[in-house]
C-alpha positions as CSV (number, residue, x, y, z in Angstrom):
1,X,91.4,82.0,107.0
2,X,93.5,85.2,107.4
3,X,94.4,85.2,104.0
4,X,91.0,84.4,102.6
5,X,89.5,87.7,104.7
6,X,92.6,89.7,103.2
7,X,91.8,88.5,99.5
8,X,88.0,89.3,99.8
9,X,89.1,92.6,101.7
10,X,91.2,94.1,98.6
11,X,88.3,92.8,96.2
12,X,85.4,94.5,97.6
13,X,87.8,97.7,98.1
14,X,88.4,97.6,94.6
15,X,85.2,97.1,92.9
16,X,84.3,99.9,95.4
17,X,86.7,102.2,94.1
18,X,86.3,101.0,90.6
19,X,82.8,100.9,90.0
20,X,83.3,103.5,87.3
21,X,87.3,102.8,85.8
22,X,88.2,106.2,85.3
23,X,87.0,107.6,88.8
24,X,90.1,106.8,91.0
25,X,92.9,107.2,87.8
26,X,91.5,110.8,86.6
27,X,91.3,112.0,90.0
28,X,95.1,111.8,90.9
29,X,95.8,112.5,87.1
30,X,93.6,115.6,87.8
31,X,95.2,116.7,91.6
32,X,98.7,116.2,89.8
33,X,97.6,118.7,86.4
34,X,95.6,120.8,89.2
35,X,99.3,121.3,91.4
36,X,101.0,122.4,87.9
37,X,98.0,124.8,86.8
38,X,98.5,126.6,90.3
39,X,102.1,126.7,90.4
40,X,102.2,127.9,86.7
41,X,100.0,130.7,87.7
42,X,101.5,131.6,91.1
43,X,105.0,131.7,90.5
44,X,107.7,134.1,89.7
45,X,108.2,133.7,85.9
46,X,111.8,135.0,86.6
47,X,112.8,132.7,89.4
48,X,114.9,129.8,88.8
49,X,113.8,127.3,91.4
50,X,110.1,127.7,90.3
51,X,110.8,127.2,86.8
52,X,112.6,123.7,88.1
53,X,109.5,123.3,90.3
54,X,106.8,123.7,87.4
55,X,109.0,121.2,85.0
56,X,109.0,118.7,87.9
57,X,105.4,118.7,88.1
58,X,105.0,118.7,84.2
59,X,106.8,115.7,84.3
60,X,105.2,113.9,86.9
61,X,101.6,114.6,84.8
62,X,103.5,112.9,81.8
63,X,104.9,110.4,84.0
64,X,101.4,109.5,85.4
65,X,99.5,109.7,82.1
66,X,100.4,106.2,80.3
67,X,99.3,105.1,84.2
68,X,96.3,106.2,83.5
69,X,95.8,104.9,80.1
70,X,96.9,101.4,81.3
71,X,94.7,101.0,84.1
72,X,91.5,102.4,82.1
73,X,92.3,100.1,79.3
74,X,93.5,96.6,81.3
75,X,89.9,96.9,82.9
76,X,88.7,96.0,79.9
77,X,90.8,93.0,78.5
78,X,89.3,90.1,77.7
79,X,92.7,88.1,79.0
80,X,94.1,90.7,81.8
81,X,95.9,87.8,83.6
82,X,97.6,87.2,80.4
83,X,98.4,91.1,79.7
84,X,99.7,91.2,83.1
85,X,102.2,88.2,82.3
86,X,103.0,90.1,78.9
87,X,104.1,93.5,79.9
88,X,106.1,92.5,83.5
89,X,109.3,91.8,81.8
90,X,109.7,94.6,79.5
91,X,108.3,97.1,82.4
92,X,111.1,96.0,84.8
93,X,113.9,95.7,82.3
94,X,113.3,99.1,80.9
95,X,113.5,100.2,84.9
96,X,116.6,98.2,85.0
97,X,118.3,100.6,82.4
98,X,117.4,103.9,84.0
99,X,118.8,102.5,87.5
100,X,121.8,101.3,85.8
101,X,122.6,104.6,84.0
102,X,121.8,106.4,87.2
103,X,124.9,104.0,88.3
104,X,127.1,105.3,85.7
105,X,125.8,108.6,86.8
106,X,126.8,108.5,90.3
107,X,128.5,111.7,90.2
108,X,124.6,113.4,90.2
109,X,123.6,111.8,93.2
110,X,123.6,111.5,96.6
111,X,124.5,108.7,98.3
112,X,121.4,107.8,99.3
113,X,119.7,108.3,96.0
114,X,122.3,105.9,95.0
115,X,122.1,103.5,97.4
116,X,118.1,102.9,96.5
117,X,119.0,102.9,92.9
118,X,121.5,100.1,93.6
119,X,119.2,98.2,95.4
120,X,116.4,98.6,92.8
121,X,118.8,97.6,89.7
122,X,119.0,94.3,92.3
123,X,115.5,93.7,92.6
124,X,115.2,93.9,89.4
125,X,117.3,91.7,88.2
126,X,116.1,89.5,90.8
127,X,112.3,89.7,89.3
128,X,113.5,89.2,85.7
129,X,115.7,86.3,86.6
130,X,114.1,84.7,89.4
131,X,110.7,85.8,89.3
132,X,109.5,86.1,85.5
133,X,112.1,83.1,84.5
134,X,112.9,84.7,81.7
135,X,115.8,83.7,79.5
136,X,118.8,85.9,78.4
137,X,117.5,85.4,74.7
138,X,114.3,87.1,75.8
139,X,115.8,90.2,77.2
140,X,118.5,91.0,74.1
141,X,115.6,90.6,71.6
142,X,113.2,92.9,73.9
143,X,112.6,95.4,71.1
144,X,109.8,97.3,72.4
145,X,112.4,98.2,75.1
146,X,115.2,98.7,73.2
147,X,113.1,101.0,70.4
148,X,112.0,103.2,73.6
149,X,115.5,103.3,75.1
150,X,117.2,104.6,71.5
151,X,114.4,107.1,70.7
152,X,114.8,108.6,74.3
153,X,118.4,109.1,73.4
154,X,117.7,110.7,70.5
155,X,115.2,112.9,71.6
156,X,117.6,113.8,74.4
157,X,119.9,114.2,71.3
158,X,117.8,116.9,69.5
159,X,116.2,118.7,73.0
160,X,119.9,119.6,74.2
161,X,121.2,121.0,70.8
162,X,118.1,122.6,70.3
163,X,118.6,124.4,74.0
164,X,122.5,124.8,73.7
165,X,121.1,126.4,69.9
166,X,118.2,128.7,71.3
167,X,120.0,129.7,74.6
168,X,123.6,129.7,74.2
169,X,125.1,133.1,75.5
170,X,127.9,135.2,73.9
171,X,129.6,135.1,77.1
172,X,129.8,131.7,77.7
173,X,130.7,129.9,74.6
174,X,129.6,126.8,72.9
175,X,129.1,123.4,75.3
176,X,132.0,121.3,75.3
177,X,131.6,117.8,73.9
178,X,132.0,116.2,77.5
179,X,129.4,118.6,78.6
180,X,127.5,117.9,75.7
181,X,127.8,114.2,76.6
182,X,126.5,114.4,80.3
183,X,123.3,116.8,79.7
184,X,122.4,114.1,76.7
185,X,123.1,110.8,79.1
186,X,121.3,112.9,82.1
187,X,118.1,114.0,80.1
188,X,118.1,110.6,77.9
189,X,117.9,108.6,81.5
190,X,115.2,111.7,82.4
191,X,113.1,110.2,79.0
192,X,113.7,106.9,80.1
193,X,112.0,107.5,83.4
194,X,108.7,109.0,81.6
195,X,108.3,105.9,78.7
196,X,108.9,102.7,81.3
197,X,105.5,102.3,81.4
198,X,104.8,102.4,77.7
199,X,105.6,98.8,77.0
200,X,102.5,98.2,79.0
201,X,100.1,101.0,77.3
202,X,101.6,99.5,74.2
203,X,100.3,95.8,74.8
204,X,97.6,96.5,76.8
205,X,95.7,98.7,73.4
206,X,97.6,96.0,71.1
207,X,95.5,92.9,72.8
208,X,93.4,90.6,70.1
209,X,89.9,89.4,71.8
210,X,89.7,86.9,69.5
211,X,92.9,84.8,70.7
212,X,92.4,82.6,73.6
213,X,93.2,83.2,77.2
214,X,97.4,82.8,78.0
215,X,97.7,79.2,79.0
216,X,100.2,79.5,82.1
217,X,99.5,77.6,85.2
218,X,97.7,79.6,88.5
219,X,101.3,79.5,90.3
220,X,103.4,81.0,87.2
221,X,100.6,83.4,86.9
222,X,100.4,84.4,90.7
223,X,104.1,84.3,90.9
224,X,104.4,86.8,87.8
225,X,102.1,89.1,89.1
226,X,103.1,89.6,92.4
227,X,107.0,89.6,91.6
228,X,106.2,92.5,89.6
229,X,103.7,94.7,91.9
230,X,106.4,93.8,94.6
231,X,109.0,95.2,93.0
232,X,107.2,97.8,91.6
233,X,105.8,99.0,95.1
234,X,108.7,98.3,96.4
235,X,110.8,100.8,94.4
236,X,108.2,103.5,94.2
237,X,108.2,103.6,98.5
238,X,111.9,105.1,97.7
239,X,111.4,106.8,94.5
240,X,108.0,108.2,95.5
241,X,107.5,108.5,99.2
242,X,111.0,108.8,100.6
243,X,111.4,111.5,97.7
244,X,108.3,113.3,99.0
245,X,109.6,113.2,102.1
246,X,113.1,115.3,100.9
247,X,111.1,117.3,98.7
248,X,108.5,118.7,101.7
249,X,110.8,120.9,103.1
250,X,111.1,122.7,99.9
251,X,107.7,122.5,98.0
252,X,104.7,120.9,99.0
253,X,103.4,120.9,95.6
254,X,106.5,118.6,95.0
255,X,105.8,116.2,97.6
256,X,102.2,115.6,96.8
257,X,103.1,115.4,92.8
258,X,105.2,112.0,94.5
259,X,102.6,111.0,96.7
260,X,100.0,110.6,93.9
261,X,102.5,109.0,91.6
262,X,102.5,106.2,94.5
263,X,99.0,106.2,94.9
264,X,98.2,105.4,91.1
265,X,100.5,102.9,91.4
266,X,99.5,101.5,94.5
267,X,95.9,101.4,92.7
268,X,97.1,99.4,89.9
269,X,98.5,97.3,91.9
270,X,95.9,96.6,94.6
271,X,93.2,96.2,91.3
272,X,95.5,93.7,89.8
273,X,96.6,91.5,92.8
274,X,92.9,91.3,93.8
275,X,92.0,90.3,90.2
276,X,94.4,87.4,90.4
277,X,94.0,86.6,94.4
278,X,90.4,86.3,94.9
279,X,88.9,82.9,95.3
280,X,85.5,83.8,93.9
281,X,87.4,85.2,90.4
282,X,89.6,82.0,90.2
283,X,86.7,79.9,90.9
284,X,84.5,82.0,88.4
285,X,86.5,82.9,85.5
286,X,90.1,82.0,86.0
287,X,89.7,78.2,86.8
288,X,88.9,78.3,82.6
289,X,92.9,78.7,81.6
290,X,93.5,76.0,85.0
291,X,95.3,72.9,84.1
292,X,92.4,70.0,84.8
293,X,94.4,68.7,88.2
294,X,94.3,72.0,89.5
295,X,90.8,72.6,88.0
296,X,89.1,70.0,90.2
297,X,91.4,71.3,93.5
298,X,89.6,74.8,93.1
């Protein structure tokens, strides 16, 4: 009974909030570019720390915006259980890379930066593994990952020559190889950070109407679904929240720039757990793609 109220709970909440698609996404998407537009115009164009400050938030607005696109588009899918199946592996795996090179990195960090990465490379191996089932074949011939991964090395590549070019000083000399080295690896994993939604955006806008609806059973669909959101959620609440909570004693531009990261995600989420969870949805549309046993026991 308790989870029945909680099911019809998130799905009246979300067909509240998304009654029109692109209310609840373009408003965070618009506080965000709103926080870099005042910063950009209030700061010291001289001062260090609010140069880093305004290239945190433009990255946050990029970070947000195939967030956005995804959850403007996925409304509109013809098979959104099946999308959601689609794009959990390559999402996770493609955050599984970053948190591993933040690993190698470990020199950047603090401890407990790297103590939440550790436990987010875990989780999701754990989802891929465990959760998705998928197989080691799957993940080497991921190519969509893979294709993102290289081109952020190589713009990383061409964005630090291009720097060390434009801004190299007379005094200081050329960048050593091993320097040149670590600002490529840090900015590629920087890159990597802003594309690991883009295997999503990607599928979502590549979606045929005209095939039929994924064929998976209600459990391996459910299980999917919530593995990823989980670990999704899961990681943000450190990346995100415990982030904004470091960053308020030093900008509070900065720690609302995490907080509506979270939220966006969080709204994603909530959207597509309800999708999936409701009883009146399975009954009414999903109980199509059920296999006939568990047709009649909806």
């Amino acid at each position: 009974m308790m989870l029945s109220n909680i099911n019809t709970i998130m799905w009246q909440t979300q067909d509240v909030l998304h009654k029109k698609p692109q209310l609840v996404p373009g408003s965070i998407l618009l506080l965000a570019s709103s926080l870099l537009v005042y910063q950009h115009m209030t700061s010291d164009a001289y001062g260090h720390q609010q140069d880093v400050l305004k290239s945190f938030l433009a990255m946050i607005v990029v970070q947000m915006l195939p967030l956005v696109a995804l959850e403007m588009k996925i409304m509109q899918c013809a098979d959104p259980v099946g999308v959601f199946c689609k794009f959990a592996m390559p999402v996770t795996l493609i955050h599984a890379c970053f948190l591993g090179l933040r690993l190698v990195m470990y020199t950047d960090y603090e401890t407990a930066d790297l103590v939440f990465s550790t436990a987010g490379l875990v989780g999701a191996v754990v989802a891929i593994c465990k959760g998705y089932r998928e197989s080691l074949f799957n993940i080497v011939t991921c190519s969509a990952v893979w294709g993102l991964i290289g081109l952020a090395v190589m713009a990383a590549l061409a964005t630090t020559s291009a720097d060390e070019y434009v801004n190299r000083s007379e005094w200081v000399g050329p960048m050593s190889w091993m320097q040149m080295f670590k600002t490529v690896r840090a900015t590629a994993n920087s890159y990597m950070e802003l594309v690991a939604f883009v295997p999503a955006v990607w599928i979502v806008f590549r979606e045929n109407r005209n095939e039929g609806r994924l064929q998976v059973e209600s459990a391996d669909t459910k299980r999917t679904a919530t593995t990823f959101f989980l670990f999704l959620v899961g990681f943000y609440i450190t990346e995100d929240l415990w982030n904004a909570y470091g960053a308020y004693q030093i900008s509070w531009m900065a720690s609302v720039a995490h907080i509506a990261h979270f939220c966006l995600l969080v709204d994603l989420a909530f959207y597509v757990l309800a999708h999936i969870y409701n009883p009146e949805k399975l009954v009414g549309e999903l109980r199509r793609w059920l296999p006939v046993d568990m047709y009649h026991e909806v």
